[in-house]
C-alpha positions in Angstrom: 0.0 0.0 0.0 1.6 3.6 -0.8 0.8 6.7 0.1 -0.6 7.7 -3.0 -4.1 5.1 -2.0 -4.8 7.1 1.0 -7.1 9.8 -0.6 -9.1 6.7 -1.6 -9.3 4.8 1.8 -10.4 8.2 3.4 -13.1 8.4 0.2 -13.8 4.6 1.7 -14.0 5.1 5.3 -16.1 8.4 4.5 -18.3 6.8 1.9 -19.1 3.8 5.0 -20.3 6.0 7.7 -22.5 7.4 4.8 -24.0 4.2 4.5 -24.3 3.3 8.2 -25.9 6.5 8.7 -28.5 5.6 6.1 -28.5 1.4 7.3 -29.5 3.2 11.0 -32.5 5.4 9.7 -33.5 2.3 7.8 -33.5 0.1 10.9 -30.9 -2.4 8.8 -29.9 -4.2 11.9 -27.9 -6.6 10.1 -26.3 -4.3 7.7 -25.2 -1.8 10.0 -22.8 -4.5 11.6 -21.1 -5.6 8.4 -20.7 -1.9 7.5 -19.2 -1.1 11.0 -16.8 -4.2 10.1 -15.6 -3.2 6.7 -15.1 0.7 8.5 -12.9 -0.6 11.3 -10.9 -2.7 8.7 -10.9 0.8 6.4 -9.4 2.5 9.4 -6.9 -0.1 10.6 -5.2 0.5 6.5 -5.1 3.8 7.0 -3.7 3.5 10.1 -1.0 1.5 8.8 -0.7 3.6 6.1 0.1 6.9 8.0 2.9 4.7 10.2 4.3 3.7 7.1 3.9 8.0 6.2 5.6 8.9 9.5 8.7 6.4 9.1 9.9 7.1 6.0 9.7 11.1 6.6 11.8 10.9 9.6 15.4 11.1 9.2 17.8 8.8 9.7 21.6 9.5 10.0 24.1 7.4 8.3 27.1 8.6 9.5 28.1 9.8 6.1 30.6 12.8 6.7 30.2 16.2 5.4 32.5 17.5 3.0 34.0 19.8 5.7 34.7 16.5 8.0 36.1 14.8 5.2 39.2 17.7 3.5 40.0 18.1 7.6 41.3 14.3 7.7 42.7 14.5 4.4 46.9 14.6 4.9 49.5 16.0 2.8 51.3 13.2 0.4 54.7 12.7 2.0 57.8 13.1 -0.6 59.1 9.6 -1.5 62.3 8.7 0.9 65.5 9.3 -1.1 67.6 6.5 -2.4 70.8 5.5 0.1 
């Protein structure tokens, strides 16, 4: 599941309490439950979805030096020793 299928689970999870709203007036006992299933499956995804959001947005640090940290180790080439 990616990111990009969210705007349709939320257009899910929306269009379900539409219908449970309706399956109440009617007094549709029996499909009020199934409807109340499917919306808490709807909003376990997107729950899922929004961890899997918030982990790759946060940063992680790989130790990888900075250009700075990397020409202060850098040492000047030492002259080749002269032959005896």
């Amino acid at each position: 599941m990616t990111a990009t299928e969210r705007p349709r689970l939320v257009e899910i999870r929306d269009n379900l309490d539409a219908r449970i709203a309706e399956a109440e007036r009617e007094s549709w006992i029996g499909e009020i439950e199934g409807l109340q299933s499917s919306k808490t499956h709807a909003e376990e995804k997107l729950a899922q979805l929004d961890g899997q959001i918030a982990r790759k947005q946060e940063a992680v640090d790989l130790g990888i030096p900075t250009f700075r940290e990397i020409v202060a180790r850098t040492t000047a080439v030492a002259a080749p020793p002269e032959p005896s």
